[in-house]
C-alpha positions in Angstrom: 89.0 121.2 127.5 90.6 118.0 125.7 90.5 119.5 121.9 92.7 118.8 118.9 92.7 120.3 115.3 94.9 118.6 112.7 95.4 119.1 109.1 97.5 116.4 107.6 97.7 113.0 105.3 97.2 109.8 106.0 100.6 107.8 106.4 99.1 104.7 106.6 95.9 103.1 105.7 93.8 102.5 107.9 93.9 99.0 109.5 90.4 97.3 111.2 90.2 96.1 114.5 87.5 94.0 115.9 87.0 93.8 119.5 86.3 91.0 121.7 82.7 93.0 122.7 82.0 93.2 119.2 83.4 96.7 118.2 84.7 98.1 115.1 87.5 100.7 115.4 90.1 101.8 113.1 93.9 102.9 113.7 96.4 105.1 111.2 99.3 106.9 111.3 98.8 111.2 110.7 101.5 113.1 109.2 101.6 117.0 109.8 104.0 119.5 108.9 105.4 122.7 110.4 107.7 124.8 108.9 111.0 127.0 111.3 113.9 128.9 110.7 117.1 127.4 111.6 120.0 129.4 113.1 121.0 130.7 109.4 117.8 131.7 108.6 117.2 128.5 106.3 113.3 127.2 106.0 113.2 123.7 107.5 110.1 122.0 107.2 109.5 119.2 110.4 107.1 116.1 109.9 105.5 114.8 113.1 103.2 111.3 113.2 100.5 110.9 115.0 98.3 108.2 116.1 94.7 108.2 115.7 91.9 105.6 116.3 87.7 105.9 114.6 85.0 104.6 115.9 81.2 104.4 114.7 80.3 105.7 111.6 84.0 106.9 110.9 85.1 102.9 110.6 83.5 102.5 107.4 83.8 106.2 106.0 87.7 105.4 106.5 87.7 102.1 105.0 86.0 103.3 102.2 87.8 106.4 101.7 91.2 106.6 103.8 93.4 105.9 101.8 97.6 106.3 102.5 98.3 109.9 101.1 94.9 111.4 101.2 94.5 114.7 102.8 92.6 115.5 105.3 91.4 117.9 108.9 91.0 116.2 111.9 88.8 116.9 115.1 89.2 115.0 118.3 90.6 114.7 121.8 93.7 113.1 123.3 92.9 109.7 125.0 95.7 108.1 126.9 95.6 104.3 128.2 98.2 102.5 130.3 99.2 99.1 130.0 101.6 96.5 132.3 104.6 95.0 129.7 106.9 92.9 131.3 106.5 94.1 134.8 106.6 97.8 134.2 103.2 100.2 133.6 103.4 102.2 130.3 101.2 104.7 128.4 100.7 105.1 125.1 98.6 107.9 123.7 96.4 108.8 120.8 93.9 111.2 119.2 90.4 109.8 118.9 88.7 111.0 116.2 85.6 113.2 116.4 84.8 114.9 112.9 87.1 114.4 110.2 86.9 116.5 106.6 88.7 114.8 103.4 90.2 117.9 102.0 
């Protein structure tokens, strides 16, 4: 099962791509936060980014209303695509976007 929950902001707005086949999809940054203990016993909080992409009805729902800052839960899988640069095959992975909640 390829499932992902986040509940985070949005880091950066969400930028519209149009595809060559004539499709709309959307890409932004995710910022979630996790708090530890360190060695002393100290509450560190740690940010992680994530990349995520929208398609369908979630293009214009996010252009409307994704704005950088807002808060929001996230439902989706992990999609990963490869790539040649320069010679050498790479991989660069994301989470697509399934049901989102502004909170």
């Amino acid at each position: 099962m390829n499932l992902v929950h986040l509940i985070g902001e949005i880091h950066s707005s969400p930028e519209l791509h149009l595809l060559s086949n004539g499709r709309r999809q959307v890409k932004f940054t995710l910022t979630t936060q996790e708090s530890y203990l360190d060695v002393q016993g100290a509450k560190k909080i740690r940010k992680n980014w994530h990349t995520l992409s929208a398609w369908g009805r979630w293009v214009q729902f996010l252009n409307e209303y994704g704005t950088k800052g807002t808060s929001v839960a996230i439902e989706g899988r992990i999609v990963s695509r490869f790539y040649h640069d320069r010679g050498s095959r790479k991989m660069f992975s994301e989470i697509e976007i399934n049901d989102l909640i502004i909170l």
